[in-house]
N, C-alpha and C positions, 0 to 999 in steps of 0.2 A: 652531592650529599656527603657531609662525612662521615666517620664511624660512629660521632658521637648521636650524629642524630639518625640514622639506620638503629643503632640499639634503643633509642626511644618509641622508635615507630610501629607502626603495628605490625611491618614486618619481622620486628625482633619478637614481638608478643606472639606470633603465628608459629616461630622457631621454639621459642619458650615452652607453649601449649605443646608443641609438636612432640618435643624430646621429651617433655613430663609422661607424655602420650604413653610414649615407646615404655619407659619406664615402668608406667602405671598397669600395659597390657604384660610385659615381664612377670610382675608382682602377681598380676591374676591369675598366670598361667602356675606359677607355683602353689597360688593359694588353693588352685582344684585339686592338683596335684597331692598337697597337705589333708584337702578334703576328702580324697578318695582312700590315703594311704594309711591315716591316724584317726582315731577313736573319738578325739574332740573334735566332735562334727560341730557343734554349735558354732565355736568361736570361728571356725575357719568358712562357715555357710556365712555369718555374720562379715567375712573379710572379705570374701565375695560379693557380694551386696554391694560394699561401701567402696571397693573401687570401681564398679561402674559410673556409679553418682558422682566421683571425684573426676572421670574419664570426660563424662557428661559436663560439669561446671569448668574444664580446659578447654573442651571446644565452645562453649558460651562466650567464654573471657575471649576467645580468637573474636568472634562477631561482635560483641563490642567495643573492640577495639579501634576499628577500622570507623574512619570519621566520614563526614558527610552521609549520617544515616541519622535517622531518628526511632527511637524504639521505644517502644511502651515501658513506662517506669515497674509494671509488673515483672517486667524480663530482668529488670538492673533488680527490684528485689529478689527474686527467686534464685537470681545469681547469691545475693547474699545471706540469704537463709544457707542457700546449700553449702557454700564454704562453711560457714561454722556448724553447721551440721556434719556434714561431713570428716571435720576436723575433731569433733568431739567423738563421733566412732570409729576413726582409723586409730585414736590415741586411746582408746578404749584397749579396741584391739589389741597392740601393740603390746601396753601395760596386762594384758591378762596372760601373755602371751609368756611375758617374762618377772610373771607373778607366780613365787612358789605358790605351792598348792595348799600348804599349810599356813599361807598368810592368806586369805580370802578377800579378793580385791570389790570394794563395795558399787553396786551399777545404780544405784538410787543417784547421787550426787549427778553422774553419766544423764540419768534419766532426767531429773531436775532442768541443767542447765540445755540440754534440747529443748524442754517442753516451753524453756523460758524465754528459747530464740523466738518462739509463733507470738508468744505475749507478747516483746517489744515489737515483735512486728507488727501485731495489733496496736500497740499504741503508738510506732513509728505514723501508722497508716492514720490514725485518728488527728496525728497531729498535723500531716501536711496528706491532706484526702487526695486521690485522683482516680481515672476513671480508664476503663479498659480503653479509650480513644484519645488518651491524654498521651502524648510522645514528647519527649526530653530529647536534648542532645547528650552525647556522651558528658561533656565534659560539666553537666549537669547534676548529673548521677549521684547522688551523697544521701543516705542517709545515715543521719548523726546516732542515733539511739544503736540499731543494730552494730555500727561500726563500733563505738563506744564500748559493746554489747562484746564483741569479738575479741577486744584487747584483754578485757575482763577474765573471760573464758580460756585464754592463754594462761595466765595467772594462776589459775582454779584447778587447770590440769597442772602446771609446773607443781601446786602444792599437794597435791593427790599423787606425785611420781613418790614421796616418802613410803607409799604402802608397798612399791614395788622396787628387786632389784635390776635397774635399768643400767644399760651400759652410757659410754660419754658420747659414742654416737646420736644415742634418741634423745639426750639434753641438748647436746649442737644442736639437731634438727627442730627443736621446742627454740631454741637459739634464733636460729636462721628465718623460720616462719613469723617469730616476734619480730625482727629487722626487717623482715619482707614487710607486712602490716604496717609497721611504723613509716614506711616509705610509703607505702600506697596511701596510707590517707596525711602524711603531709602534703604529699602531692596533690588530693584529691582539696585540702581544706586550706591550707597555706598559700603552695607556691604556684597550685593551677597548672601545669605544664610546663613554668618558668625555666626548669633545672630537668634539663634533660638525662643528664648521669643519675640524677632522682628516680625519674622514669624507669632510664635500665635501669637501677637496680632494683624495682618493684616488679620487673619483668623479668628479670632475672634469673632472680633469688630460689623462685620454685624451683629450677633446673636444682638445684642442691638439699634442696627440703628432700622433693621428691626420691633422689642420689640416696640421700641419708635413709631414708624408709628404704628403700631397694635393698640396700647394704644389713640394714635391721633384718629384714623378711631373710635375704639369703643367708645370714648367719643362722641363723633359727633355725631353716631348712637343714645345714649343714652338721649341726648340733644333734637334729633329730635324726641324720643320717647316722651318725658318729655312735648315738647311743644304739640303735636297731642294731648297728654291727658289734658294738663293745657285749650286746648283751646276748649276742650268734656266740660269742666265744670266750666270754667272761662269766666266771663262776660268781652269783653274786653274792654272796654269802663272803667267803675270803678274796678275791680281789682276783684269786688265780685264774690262769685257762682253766676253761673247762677239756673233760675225758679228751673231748673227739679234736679239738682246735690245738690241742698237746701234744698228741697223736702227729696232728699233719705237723708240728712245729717240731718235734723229734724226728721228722722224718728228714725235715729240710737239712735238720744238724748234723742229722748219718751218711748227708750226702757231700753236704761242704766239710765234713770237718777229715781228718785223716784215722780218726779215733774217738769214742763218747762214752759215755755210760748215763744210766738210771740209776735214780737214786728215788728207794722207794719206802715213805716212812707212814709209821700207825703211834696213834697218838695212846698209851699202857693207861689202863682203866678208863677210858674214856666213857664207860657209859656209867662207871660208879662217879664220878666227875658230871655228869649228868645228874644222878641221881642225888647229887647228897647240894649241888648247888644249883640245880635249873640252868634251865636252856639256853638262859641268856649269858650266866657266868659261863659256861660249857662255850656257847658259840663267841662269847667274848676270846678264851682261852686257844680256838683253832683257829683266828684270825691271827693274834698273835704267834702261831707256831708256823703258819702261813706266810706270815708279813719276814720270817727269822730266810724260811727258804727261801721266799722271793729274794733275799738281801742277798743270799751265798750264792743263789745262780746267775744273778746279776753280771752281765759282762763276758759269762763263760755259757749261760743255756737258759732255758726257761724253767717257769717249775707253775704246775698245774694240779686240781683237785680230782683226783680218780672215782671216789666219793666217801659219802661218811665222815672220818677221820683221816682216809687216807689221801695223804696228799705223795707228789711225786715232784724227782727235779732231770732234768734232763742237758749234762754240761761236755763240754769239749774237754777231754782229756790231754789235748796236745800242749799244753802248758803246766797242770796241775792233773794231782793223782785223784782217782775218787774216792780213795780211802780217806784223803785226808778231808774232802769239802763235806763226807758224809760223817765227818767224827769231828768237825768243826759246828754241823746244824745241829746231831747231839747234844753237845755242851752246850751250846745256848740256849735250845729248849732249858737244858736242866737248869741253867744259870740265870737265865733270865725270863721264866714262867714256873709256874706252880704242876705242872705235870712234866713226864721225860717220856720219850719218843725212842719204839725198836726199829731199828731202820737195817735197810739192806742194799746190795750194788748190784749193778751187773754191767758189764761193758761188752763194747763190741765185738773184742775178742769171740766172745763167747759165741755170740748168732747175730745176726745182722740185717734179724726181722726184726721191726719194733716192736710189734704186739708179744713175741718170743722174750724179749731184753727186758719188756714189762712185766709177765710172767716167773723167769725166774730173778728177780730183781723182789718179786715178792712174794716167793720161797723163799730168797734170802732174809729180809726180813721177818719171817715165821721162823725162820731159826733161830733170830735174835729174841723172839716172841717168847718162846716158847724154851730158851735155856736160861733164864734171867730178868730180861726186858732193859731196855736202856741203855743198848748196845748196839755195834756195825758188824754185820755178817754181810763175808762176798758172796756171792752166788755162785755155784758150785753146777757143771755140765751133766744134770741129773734133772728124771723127774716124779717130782714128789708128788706122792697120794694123794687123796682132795682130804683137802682139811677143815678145820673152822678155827679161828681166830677169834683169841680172846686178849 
């Protein structure tokens, strides 16, 4: 036997079904996973559902395959309702999946063309009747309407991908499922078995449909892993660390670096700035004083939101002074936004606790505060009264 007809034969459709298998029980195991972990239960109880049904119609396609058998033409349709059944809720899926939330992805259309695979299958079944004691040979097997039915419904979802933003993988795979179909029923209505590289390739193809959805489902995962952690330690408001995730990232710097400092700024009148433009000009204007720091700690430390207004930076001194990075973010507050920032330092020198280096870092800043505003004060090996900050 050679290779080319081993990939035609049911034993390649057995390996086909098999590896899609594997694939398919991967995909499930994440989708409980997404079910147990995240809030949109719906979509993900719905993704569960839909790959057993699809698990289900690979081992079907295995017993079909396998010739010298005869089976009830019920078996070869229920096989084809479930493919396009099934294809119409994993693409649902999918598309809702990577459908912002502020574009609202429509499930009528969805609903529609399922309801409309049982119609042609009623009128598949009116046009050529048979009876539960009626057996076909495989290569018998055809019905024209629901197949017909199926290419259409390719089509239907490709034009419904416009509602959402989908990556080039899930258009491949809307790709690869069309070229898979297109093979299977040439082969089924053309060339009858003639072309056996036909064959593989309609036996195939799934292993890569299947691949592409795997790849879809695990990026997702990865994404919503990505964001759970971004938003453990992202302020979301300014973009910065938050207090505590600043905290441990000052602390890594105090320990790789040979020298550092804090640099600790309040944004002057900020609540009159509030008051006279709302919240939104106000929280437009700290994202910008935000986005000034992140820019000068860049390369040298981080810089994170302690809260309110105040924001912090935390930089390697072994190449640059911190008088100068803290009277560089200064001037561009004043230069480039509509308010100016009192800021204050403190370096290692001083103490070589971080919470210590944060505290007077914002004494110093309350001296800036409090003789002027809009000015660099170091911090000074003293400790100051409690105060209140205006």
């Amino acid at each position: 036997m050679s290779i080319t007809q081993w990939l035609s034969g049911p034993t390649a459709q057995l390996l086909s079904s098999s590896a899609a298998i594997v694939i398919l029980v991967l995909m499930l195991f994440m989708s409980v996973r997404l079910y147990v972990s995240y809030r949109n239960k719906q979509i993900y109880r719905l993704l569960i559902t839909t790959i057993p049904l699809i698990i289900a119609k690979q081992g079907l396609l295995v017993v079909l395959a396998y010739p010298g058998h005869s089976f009830s033409p019920w078996l070869y349709l229920a096989f084809t309702i479930l493919q396009i059944i099934s294809f119409i809720i994993i693409n649902f899926v999918f598309m809702k999946l990577y459908t912002h939330r502020s574009a609202q992805l429509k499930v009528i259309p969805f609903i529609i063309m399922s309801m409309m695979t049982f119609v042609i299958a009623g009128i598949q079944f009116a046009i050529t009747p048979f009876t539960i004691e009626t057996e076909i040979a495989p290569q018998a097997f055809t019905f024209p309407a629901l197949d017909f039915y199926g290419l259409i419904v390719i089509f239907m979802i490709m034009l419904d991908t416009r509602s959402a933003n989908m990556s080039s993988k899930y258009y491949a795979s809307l790709v690869v499922f069309f070229a898979c179909e297109v093979a299977r029923l040439a082969n089924a209505y053309v060339f009858h078995d003639s072309l056996m590289w036909l064959v593989s390739v309609s036996q195939l193809l799934p292993i890569v449909y299947y691949a592409l959805l795997f790849l879809l489902l695990f990026e997702w995962v990865i994404e919503r892993l990505m964001h759970t952690y971004q938003s453990s330690i992202i302020d979301g408001l300014t973009g910065l660390y938050n207090r505590r995730h600043f905290s441990s990232k000052a602390e890594q710097l105090l320990q790789s670096s040979k020298s550092m400092a804090i640099i600790f700024c309040d944004i002057d009148n900020f609540k009159k700035l509030n008051d006279t433009y709302g919240h939104h000009r106000a929280d437009g204007v700290l994202k910008q004083v935000a986005e000034i720091i992140k820019e000068e700690s860049s390369g040298i430390g981080s810089a994170g939101r302690y809260g309110g207004e105040e924001l912090l930076s935390c930089i390697s001194t072994e190449l640059v002074k911190p008088e100068v990075v803290a009277e560089s973010i200064r001037r561009r507050v004043e230069q480039e936004s509509m308010v100016t920032i009192s800021v204050g330092y403190c370096t290692s020198k001083e103490s070589k606790d971080i919470q210590e280096m944060i505290k007077l870092a914002d004494e110093a800043m309350y001296i800036s505060k409090t003789t002027g505003k809009n000015k660099v004060s170091a911090s000074k090996p003293i400790t100051s009264s409690k105060k209140a900050k205006g």
